[in-house]
C-alpha positions as CSV (number, residue, x, y, z in Angstrom):
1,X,9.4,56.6,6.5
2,X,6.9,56.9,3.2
3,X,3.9,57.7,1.9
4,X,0.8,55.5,1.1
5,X,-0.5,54.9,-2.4
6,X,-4.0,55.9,-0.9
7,X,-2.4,59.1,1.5
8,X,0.8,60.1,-0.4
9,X,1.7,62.7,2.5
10,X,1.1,59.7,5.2
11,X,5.0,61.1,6.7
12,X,3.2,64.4,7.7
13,X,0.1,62.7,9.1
14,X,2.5,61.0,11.3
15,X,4.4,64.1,12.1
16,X,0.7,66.0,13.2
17,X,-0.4,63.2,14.7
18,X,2.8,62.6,16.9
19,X,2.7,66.3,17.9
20,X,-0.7,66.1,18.5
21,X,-1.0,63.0,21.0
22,X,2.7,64.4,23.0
23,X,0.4,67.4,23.9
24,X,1.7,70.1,21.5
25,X,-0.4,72.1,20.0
26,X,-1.1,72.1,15.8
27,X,-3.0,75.0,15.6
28,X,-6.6,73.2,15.1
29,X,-8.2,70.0,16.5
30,X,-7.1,66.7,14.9
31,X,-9.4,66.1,12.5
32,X,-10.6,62.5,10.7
33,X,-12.4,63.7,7.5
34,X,-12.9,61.7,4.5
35,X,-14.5,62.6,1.3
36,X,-15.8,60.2,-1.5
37,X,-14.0,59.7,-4.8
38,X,-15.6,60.0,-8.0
39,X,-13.8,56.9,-9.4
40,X,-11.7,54.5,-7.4
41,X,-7.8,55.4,-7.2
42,X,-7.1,51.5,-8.4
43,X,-9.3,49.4,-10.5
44,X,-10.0,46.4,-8.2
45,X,-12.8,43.7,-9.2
46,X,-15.5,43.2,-7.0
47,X,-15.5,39.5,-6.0
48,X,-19.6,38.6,-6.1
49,X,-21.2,38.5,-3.0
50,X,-21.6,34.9,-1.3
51,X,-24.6,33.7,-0.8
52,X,-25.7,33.9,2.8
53,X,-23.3,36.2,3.6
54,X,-24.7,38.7,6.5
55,X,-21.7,40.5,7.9
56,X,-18.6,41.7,6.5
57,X,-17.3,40.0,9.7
58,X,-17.6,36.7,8.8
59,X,-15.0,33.7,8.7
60,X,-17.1,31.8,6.0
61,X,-14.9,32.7,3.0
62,X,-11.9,34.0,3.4
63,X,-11.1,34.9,-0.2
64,X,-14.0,37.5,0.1
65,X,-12.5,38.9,2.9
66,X,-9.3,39.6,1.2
67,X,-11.5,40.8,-1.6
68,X,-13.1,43.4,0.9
69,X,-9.9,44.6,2.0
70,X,-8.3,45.1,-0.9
71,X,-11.1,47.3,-2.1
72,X,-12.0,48.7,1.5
73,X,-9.9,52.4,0.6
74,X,-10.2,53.0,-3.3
75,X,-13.4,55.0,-2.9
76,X,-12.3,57.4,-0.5
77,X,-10.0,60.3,-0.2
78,X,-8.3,61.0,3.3
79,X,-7.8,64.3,4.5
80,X,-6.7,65.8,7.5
81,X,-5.5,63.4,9.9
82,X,-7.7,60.6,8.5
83,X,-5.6,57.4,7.6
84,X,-6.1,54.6,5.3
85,X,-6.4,51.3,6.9
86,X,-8.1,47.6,6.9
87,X,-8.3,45.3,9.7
88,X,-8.5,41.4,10.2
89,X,-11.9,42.0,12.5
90,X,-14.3,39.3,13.2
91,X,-16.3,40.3,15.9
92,X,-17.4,43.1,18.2
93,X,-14.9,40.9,20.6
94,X,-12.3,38.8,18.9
95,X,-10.6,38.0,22.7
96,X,-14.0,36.3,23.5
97,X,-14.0,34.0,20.2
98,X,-10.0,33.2,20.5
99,X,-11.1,32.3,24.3
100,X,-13.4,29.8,23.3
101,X,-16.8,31.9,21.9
102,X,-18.5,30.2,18.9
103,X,-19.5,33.6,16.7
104,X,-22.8,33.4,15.0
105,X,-23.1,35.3,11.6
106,X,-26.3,37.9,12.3
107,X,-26.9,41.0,10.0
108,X,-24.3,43.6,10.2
109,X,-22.2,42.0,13.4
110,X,-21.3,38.4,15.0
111,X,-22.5,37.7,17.9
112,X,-20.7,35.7,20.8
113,X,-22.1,32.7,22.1
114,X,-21.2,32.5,25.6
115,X,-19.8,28.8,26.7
116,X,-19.0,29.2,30.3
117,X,-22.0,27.4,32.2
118,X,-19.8,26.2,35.4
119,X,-17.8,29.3,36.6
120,X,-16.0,27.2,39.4
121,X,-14.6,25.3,36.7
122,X,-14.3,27.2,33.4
123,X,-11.1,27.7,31.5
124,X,-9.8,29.9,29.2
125,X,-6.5,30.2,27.8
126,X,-4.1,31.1,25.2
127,X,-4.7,28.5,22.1
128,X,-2.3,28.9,19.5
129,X,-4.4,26.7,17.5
130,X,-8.1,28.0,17.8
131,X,-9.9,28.7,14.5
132,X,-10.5,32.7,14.6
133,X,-6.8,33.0,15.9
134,X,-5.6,31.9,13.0
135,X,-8.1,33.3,10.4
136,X,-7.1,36.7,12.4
137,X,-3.6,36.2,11.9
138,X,-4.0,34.8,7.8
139,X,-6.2,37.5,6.9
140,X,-3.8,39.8,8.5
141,X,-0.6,38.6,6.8
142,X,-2.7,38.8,3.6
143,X,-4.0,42.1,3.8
144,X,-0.3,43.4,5.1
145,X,0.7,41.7,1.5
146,X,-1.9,43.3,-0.5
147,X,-1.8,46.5,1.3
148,X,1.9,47.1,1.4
149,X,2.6,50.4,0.4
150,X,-1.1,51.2,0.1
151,X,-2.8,51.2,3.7
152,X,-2.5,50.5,7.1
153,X,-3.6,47.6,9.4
154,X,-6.1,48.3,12.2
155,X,-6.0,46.3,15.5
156,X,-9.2,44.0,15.7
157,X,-11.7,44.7,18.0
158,X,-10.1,42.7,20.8
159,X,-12.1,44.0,23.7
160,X,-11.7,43.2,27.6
161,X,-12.5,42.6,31.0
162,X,-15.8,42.5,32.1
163,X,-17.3,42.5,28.5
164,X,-14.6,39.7,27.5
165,X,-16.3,37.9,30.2
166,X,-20.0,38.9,29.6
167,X,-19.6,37.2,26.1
168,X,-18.2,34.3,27.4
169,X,-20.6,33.5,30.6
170,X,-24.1,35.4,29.3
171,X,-24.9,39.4,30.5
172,X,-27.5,38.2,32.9
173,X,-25.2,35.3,34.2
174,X,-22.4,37.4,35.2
175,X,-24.5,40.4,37.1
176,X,-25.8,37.5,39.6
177,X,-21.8,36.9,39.7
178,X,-20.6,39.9,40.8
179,X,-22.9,39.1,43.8
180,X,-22.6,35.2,44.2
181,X,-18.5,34.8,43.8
182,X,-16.5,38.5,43.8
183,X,-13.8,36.6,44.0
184,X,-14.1,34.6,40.7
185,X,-14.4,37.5,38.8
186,X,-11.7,39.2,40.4
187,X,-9.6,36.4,39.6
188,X,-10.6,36.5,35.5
189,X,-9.9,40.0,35.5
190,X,-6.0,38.9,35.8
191,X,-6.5,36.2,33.9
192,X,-8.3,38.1,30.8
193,X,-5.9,41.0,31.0
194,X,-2.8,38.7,30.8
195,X,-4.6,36.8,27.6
196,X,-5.4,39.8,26.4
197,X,-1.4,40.9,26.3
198,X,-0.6,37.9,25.1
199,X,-2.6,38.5,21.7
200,X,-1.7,42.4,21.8
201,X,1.4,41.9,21.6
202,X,1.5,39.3,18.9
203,X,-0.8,42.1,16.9
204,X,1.3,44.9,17.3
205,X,4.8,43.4,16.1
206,X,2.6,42.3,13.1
207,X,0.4,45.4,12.3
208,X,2.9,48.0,13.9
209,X,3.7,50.7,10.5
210,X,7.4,51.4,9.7
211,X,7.6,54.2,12.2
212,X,6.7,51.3,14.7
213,X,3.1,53.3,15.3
214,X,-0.2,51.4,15.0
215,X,-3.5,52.3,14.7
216,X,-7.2,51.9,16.8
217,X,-9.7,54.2,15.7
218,X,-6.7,56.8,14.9
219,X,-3.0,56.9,14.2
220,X,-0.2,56.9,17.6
221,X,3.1,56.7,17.3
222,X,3.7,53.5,19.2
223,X,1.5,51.0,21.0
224,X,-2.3,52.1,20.3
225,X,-5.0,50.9,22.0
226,X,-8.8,51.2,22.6
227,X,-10.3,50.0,26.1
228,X,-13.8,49.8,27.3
229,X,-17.1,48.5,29.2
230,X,-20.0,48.7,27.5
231,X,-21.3,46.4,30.7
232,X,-21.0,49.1,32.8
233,X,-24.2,50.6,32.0
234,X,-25.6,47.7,34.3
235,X,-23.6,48.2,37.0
236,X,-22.9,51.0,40.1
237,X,-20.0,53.1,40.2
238,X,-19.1,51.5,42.8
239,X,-18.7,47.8,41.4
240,X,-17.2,49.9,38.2
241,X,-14.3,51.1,40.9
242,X,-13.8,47.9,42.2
243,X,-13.8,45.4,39.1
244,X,-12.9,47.6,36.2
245,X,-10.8,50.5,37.6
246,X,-7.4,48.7,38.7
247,X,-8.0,46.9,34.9
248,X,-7.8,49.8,33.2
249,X,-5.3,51.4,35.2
250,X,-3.0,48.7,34.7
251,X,-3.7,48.1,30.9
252,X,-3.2,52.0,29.8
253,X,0.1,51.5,31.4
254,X,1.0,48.5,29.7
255,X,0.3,51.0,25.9
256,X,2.0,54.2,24.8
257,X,-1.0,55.9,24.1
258,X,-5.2,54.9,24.4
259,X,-8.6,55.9,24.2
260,X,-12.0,54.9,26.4
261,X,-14.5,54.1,24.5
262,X,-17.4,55.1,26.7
263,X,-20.8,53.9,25.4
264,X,-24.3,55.4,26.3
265,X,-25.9,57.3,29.0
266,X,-26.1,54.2,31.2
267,X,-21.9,54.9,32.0
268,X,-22.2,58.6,32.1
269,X,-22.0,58.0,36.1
270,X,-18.7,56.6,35.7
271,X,-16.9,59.2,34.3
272,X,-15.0,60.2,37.9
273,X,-13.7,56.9,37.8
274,X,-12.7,57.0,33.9
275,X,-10.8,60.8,34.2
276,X,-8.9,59.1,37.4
277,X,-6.8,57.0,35.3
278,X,-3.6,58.3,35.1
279,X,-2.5,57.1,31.9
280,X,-5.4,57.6,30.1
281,X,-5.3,59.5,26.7
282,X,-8.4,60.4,25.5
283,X,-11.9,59.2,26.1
284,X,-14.1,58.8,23.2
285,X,-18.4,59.3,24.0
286,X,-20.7,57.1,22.3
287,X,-23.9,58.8,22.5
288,X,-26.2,55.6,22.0
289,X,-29.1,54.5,19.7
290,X,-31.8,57.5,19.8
291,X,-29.7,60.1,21.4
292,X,-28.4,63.0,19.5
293,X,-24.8,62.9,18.0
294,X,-21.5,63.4,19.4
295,X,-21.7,67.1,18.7
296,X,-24.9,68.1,20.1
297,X,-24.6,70.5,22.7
298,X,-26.0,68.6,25.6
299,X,-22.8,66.5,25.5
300,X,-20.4,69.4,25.6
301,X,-20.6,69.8,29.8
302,X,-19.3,66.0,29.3
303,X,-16.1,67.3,27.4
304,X,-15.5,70.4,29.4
305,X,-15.5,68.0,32.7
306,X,-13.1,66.0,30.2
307,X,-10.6,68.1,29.0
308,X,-10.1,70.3,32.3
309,X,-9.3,66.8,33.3
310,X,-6.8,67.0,31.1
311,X,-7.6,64.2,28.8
312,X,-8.1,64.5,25.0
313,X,-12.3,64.2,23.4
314,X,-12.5,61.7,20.3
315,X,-15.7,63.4,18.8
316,X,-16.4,61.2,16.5
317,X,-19.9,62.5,14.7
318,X,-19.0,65.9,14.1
319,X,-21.5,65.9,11.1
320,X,-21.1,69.4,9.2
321,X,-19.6,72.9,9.0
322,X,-22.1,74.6,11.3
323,X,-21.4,72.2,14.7
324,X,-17.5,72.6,14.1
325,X,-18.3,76.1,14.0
326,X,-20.4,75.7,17.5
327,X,-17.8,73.4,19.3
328,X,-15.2,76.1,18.3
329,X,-17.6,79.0,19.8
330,X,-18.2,77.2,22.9
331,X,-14.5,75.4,23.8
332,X,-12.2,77.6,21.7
333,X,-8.6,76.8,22.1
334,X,-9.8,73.9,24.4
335,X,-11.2,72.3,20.8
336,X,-7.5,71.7,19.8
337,X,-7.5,68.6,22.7
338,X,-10.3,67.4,20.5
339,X,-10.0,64.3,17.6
340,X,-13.2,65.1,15.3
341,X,-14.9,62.9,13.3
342,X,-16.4,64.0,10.0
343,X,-17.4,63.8,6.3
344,X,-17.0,65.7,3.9
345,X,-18.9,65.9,0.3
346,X,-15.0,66.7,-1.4
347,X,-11.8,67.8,-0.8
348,X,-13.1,71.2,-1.1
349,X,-15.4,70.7,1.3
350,X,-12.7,69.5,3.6
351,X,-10.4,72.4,3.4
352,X,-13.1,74.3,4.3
353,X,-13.7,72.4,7.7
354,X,-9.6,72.7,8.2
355,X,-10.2,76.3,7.9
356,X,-13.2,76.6,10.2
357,X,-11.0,74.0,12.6
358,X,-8.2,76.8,12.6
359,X,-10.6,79.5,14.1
């Protein structure tokens, strides 16, 4: 193995990082803190700004893209567990737009356009030819080209299940489905998760580092991944059980190692259902527009529930020296099963969150 240009001691990143997620213990938390540079580590012109462009998402010139990648890591150091990496994302739910989604350019994301208006009769499938498929895999190859030895490649934001199929056939659409025909969406649930393979794997075998470990939201040693259902804010535990459950059971067995990204105090009541997955890693808490950050206290009963579950916390707004201080008060060595989020001013400042991280 090697370093990166842009994290020269990338091999021992790896070595925490494997330790880490195989449940041994490194002494602190795993921590992703990054700190701006005060000049940029390559000199890389800044390609102007198209006009109407809206999102750093967008398919509408790709060149710009590449330009964004190339300079997405020059301004940043990365400390701690914190990794380097681009990704060839175009949408808060790529799987939706290879399944036949039309994304529409808004400020700061893409939305989906749903398509399916006849559910009897919709179809999906793999199409090796579909526009964002293939400006996924280009922008991919090119940013493996100009990242070589540099940075890493993240997995796009794939996304699946029920929120696959929310883009696809409208929010309001589906909730009257999961009344009218149970049986259709049970039915899309194996067809999605099978599509959704189908493009994982292609990803991983071209994203996949040199030590064959990829990378979603952090660094594992093998096949990462990040699962979810935002839609599940509008649902009962009980249709959560039923619909998303056997899903996700059968899709964090199909990865070495995953995360839950669990978004807003809408799925708070699913959380029984969540910690019963087996192979479940670690289960990351959104805490939603308005709401306090991930490391105010009146989350922490969440991550006690979580980790005497036995499941790692991806706290990923841990936002200075005082609330590490507090999460290390209140879970000591408990805050070890903990992946932290946080910024730091400078390196300084960083070794000095390490330090408070240690206890």
């Amino acid at each position: 193995m090697s370093g990166l240009l842009y994290r020269e001691d990338m091999d021992d990143v790896r070595r925490r990082l494997t330790a880490w997620w195989n449940g041994e213990d490194i002494g602190r938390p795993a921590l992703h803190i990054t700190a701006p540079r005060p000049e940029p580590i390559e000199d890389i012109p800044r390609m102007p700004e198209p006009d109407g462009w809206l999102t750093h998402y967008s398919t509408s010139n790709f060149d710009y893209r590449v330009n964004l990648s190339a300079r997405e890591c020059i301004n940043t150091y990365y400390l701690a567990e914190a990794v380097p990496v681009s990704s060839p994302d175009l949408a808060p739910n790529c799987l939706a737009l290879y399944l036949g989604c039309k994304g529409v350019d808004m400020k700061d994301t893409v939305w989906c356009e749903p398509f399916i208006e006849d559910p009897e009769s919709a179809q999906f499938a793999y199409d090796p030819d579909n526009f964002y498929w293939d400006f996924t895999l280009r922008l991919a190859r090119e940013q493996l080209r100009i990242g070589k030895g540099k940075f890493l490649l993240q997995f796009p934001d794939l996304i699946e299940a029920i929120d696959t199929l929310a883009a696809m056939r409208g929010s309001q659409e589906l909730l009257m489905d999961l009344v009218e025909r149970p049986e259709w969406i049970h039915r899309c649930m194996r067809t999605l998760t099978d599509l959704y393979f189908r493009y994982y794997d292609v990803l991983y075998d071209l994203l996949r580092d040199e030590a064959g470990g990829s990378y979603w939201w952090a660094w594992a040693p093998g096949r990462m991944a990040k699962f979810q259902c935002d839609f599940s804010a509008m649902i009962s535990p009980d249709m959560f059980g039923e619909y998303m459950v056997p899903v996700l059971n059968e899709m964090c067995e199909r990865v070495s190692y995953c995360m839950y990204h669990w978004d807003g105090p809408g799925a708070i009541p699913h959380l029984d259902h969540i910690l019963s997955i087996p192979s479940l890693d670690m289960v990351q808490w959104t805490a939603g527009a308005g709401n306090p950050g991930t490391d105010d206290p009146r989350w922490w009963p969440l991550y006690h529930r979580i980790v005497d579950a036995g499941k790692k916390v991806y706290c990923s707004q841990c936002w200075s020296a005082d609330s590490l201080k507090a999460l290390r008060r209140e879970f000591g060595a408990k805050l070890n099963q903990f992946y932290m989020g946080m910024e730091a001013a400078s390196p300084k400042e960083a070794d000095e969150f390490i330090r408070i991280a240690e206890g």
